[in-house]
C-alpha positions in Angstrom: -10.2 102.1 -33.0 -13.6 101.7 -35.0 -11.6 102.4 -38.0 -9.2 99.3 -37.2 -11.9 97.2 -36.3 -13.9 97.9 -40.0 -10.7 97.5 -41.8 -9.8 94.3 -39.6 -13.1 92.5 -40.7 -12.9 93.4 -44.2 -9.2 92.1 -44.4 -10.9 88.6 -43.0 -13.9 88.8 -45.1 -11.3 89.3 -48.5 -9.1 86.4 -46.8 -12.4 84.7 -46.5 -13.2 84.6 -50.4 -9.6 84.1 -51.4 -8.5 80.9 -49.4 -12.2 79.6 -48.9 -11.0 75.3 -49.2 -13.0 72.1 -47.9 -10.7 71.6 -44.7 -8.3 68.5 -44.6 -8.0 66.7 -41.0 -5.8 63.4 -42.3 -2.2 63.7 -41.6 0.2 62.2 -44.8 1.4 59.0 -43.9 5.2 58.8 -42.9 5.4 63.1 -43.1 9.0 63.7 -44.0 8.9 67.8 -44.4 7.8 69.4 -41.8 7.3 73.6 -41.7 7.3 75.7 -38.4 6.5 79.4 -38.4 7.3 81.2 -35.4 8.4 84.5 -36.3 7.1 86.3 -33.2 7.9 86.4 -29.9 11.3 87.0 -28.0 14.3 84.1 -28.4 13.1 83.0 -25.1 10.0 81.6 -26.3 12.1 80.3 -29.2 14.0 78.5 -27.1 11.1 77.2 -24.9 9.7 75.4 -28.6 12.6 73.3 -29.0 11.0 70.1 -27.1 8.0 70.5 -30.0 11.4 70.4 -32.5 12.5 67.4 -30.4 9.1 65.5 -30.7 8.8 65.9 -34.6 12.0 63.9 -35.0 11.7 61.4 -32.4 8.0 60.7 -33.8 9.4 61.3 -37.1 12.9 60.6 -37.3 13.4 61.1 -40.9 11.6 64.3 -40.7 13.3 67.5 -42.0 12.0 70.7 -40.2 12.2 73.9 -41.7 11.4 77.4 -40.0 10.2 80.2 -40.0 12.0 83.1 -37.4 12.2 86.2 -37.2 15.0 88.8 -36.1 14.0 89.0 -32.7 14.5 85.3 -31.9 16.5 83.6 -35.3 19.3 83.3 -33.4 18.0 81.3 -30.5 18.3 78.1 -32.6 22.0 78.7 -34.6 23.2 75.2 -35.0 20.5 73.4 -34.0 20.5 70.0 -34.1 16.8 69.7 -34.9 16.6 71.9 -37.4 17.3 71.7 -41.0 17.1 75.1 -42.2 16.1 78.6 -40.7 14.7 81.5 -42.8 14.7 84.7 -40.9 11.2 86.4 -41.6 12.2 90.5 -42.0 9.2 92.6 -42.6 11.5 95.8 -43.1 13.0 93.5 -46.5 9.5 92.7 -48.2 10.0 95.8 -50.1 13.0 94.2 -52.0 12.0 91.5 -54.9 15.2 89.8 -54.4 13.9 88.9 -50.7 10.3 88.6 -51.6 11.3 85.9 -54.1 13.4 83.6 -51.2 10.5 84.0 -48.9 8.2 82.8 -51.5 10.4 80.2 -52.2 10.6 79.2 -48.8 7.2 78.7 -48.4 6.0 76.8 -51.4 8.9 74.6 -51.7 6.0 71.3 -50.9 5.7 70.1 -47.2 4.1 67.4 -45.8 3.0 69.7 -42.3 2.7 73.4 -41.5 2.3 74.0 -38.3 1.8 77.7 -36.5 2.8 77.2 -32.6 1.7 79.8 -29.7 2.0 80.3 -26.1 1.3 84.4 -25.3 -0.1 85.1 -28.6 -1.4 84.7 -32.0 0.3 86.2 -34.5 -2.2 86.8 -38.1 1.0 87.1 -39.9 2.3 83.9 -39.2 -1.8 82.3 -40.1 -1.5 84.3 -43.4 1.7 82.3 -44.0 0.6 78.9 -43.1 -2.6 78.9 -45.8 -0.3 80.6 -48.3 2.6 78.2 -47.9 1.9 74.7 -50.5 1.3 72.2 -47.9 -0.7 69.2 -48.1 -1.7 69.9 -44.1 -2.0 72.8 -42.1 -2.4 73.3 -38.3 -2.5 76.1 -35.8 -4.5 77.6 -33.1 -8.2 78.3 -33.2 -8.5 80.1 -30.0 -5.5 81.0 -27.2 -7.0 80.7 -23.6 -10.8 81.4 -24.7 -10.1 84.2 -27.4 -10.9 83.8 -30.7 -8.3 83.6 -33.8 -10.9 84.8 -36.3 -8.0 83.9 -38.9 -8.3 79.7 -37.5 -10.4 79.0 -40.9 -7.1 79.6 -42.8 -6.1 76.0 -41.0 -6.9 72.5 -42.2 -7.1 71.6 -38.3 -7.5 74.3 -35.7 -6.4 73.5 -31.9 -7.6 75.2 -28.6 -5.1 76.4 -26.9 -6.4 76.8 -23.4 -3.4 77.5 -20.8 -6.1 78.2 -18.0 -6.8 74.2 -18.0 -3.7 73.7 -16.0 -2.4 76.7 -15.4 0.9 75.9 -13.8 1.9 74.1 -16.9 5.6 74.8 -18.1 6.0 76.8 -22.0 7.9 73.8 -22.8 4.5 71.4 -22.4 2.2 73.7 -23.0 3.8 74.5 -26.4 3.2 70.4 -27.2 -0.7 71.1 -27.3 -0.7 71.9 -31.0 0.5 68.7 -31.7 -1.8 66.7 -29.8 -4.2 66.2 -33.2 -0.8 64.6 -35.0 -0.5 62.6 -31.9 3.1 63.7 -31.5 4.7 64.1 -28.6 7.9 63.6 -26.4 8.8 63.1 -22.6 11.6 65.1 -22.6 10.4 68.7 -22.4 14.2 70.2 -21.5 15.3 73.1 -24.1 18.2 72.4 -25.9 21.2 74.8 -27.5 23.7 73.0 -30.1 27.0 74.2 -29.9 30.2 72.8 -31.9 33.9 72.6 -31.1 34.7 76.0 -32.4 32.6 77.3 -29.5 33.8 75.2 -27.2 37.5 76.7 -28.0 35.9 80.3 -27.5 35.1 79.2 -24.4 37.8 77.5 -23.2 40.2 80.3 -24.1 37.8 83.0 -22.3 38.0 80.5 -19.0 41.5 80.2 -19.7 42.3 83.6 -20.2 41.0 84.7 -16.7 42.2 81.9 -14.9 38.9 80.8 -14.0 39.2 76.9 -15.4 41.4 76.1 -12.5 39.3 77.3 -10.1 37.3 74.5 -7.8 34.5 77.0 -8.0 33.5 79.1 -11.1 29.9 81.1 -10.9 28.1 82.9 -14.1 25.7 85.8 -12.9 23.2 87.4 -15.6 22.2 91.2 -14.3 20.6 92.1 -16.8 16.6 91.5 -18.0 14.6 93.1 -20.4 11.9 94.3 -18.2 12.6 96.0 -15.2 10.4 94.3 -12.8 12.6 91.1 -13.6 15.8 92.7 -12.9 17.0 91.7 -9.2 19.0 94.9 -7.3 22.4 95.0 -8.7 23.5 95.8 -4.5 22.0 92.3 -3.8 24.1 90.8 -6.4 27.3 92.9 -5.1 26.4 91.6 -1.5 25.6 87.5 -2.5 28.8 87.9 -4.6 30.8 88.7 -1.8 29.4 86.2 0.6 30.6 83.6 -2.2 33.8 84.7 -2.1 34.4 84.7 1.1 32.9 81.1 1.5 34.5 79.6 -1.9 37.0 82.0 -3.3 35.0 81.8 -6.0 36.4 82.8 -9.7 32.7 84.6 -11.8 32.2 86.1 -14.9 28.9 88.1 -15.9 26.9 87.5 -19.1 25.3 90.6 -20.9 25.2 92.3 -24.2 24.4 96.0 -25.1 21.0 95.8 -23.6 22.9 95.5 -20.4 25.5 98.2 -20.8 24.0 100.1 -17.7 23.9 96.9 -15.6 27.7 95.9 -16.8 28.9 99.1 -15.7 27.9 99.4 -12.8 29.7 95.6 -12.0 32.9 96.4 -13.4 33.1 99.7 -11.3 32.6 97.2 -8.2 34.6 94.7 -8.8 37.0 96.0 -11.6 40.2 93.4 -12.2 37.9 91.0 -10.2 35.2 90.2 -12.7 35.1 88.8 -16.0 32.8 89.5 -18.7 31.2 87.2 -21.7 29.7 90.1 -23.6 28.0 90.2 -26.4 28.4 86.8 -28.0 26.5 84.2 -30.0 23.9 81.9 -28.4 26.0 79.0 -28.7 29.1 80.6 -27.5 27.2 81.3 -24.6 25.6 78.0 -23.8 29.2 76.7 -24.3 30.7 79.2 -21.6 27.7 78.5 -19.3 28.0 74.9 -19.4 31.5 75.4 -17.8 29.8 76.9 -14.6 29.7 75.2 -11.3 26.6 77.5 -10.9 24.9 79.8 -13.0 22.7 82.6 -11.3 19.9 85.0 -13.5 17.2 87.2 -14.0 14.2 85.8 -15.7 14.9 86.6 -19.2 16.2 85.4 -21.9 19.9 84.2 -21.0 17.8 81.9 -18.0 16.2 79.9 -21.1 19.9 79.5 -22.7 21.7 78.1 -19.1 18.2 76.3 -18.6 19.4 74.5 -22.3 22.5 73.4 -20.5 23.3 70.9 -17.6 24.8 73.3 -15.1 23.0 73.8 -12.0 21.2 77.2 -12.1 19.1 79.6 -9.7 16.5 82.2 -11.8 15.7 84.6 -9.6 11.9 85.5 -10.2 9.2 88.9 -9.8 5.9 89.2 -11.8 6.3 86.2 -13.8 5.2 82.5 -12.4 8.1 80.4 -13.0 6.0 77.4 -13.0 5.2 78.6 -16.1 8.6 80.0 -17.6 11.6 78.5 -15.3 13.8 76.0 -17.4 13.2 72.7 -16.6 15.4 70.0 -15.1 17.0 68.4 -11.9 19.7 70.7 -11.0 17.4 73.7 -12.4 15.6 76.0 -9.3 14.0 79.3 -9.1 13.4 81.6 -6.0 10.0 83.8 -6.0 8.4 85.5 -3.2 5.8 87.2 -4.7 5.3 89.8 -7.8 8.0 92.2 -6.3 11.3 90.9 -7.1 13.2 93.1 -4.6 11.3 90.7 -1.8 13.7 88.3 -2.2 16.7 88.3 0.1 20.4 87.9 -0.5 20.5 85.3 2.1 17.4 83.4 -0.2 19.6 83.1 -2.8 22.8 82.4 -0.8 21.4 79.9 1.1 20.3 77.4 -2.0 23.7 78.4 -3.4 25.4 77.5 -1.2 24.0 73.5 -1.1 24.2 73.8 -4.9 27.7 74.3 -4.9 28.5 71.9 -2.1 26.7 68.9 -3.9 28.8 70.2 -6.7 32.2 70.0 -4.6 31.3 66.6 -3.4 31.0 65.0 -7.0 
């Protein structure tokens, strides 16, 4: 640890002498080329930056955004209609020259704005990258909820980030707060996944294929979630699953991907010929599928940010996590939380509100 910390400071005191600069705190008039680095975090916090993609072009409409992702969360914005171009930071291929040489390109191609978002944390990384990438403005966070980023001089203007003001803030604002020095901002703070016709056709043939178009009432269910605190009991799904059908005849499908293999399994051994199952697909394709739904029921992870993106009505079911905080945003968009202990909420909880989602639905 005392080792770390000695090599830590002289890495900033080296950075210190390299990229020492007069700060800039004017932004170019009319900024056309905008850079975004976010190459950490999961997709889910990907997804939660898109209203900060939305606000560059409506402020900006001209504006061409290019970012920076990584392969945990690239694929959270494929085809996205903000986004220009998306280079997928991979630190296991900085040992090949070929790669090396695109990132470098990427970065010093000439932008008007680089700016280095963050919700949960800051990553050095992504500071390093804003003060090497050739940008005639740079901006990111100087501290995150109190703490320090002992890297902030690498930015022309440095923004506190300070969640504990209003600490029941959605990601989705709160990820708007490093804009505030640009004064650029939007009111629409919904997350957004762009799909084309060529999804759509996936999912219409998956829909067809089961029969489940036809059906006055077709429900999604996610089972799965990353962390097992934020994984509902797969007996309480069984249960609410059945009290659907018995009230609807309802036609569902279940989301998932390898992650979820355990979680899948376990479904298709209760309900075998019953159930369908949307597995392993792109982001896209599964917003397209999703937006088919009369109702869409999840774990708080990241497929809840992806239906969240969509306009079908949705229940996120949460444990440890506020969902003031994380739950998508919108009208026909609720969440169900108890307390930290996820297993507190009841089958007839999540029936209950289902049940007046779908009849709203039934009456349109």
């Amino acid at each position: 640890m005392v080792l770390r910390k000695i090599f830590s400071a002289i890495v900033i005191f080296i950075l210190r002498i390299i990229f020492y600069s007069k700060k800039k705190n004017i932004l170019p008039i009319n900024p056309v080329k905008f850079l975004i680095i976010r190459q950490h975090n999961q997709f889910g916090d990907m997804l939660a930056t898109i209203p900060l993609f939305r606000a560059i072009k409506e402020t900006y409409p001209h504006s061409e955004i290019t970012l920076i992702a990584s392969p945990e969360n690239h694929f959270a914005v494929t085809k996205n209609e903000y986004i220009k171009e998306v280079f997928n930071f991979n630190k296991k291929l900085l040992k090949k020259p070929s790669y090396i040489k695109s990132f470098i390109s990427v970065l010093r191609r000439g932008y008007d704005v680089t700016i280095v978002p963050a919700t949960v944390s800051i990553s050095s990384t992504s500071c390093i990258m804003a003060r090497i990438s050739k940008s005639k403005l740079s901006v990111g966070p100087s501290s995150l909820d109190g703490a320090a980023n002992k890297l902030d001089f690498l930015f022309d203007i440095g923004v506190n980030l300070d969640w504990r003001k209003n600490p029941e803030m959605n990601v989705s604002q709160f990820c708007l707060d490093i804009l505030k020095p640009l004064n650029i901002s939007t009111n629409n703070y919904k997350s957004c996944v762009t799909f084309d016709n060529a999804d759509v056709k996936m999912a219409e043939e998956f829909l067809n294929s089961f029969g489940l178009k036809d059906n006055k009432v077709v429900a999604g269910f996610h089972v799965g979630a990353g962390k097992p605190p934020n994984r509902w009991p797969l007996e309480k799904y069984v249960k609410l699953i059945e009290l659907l059908k018995k009230e609807y005849n309802i036609k569902f499908y279940f989301t998932g991907s390898n992650s979820d293999k355990d979680e899948i399994g376990y479904m298709k051994e209760k309900f075998k010929n019953e159930a369908s199952f949307f597995l392993n697909k792109s982001i896209p394709e599964l917003a397209a599928v999703i937006s088919r739904a009369t109702i869409f029921i999840t774990n708080d992870t990241g497929v809840m940010h992806v239906a969240g993106a969509t306009n079908t009505p949705q229940i996120s079911i949460f444990g440890p996590t506020n969902p003031n905080n994380w739950a998508p945003i919108g009208d026909n968009k609720f969440f169900l939380r108890k307390n930290e202990d996820i297993n507190s909420i009841e089958v007839s909880d999540v029936y209950n509100l289902a049940v007046d989602i779908i009849t709203k639905q039934l009456k349109k």
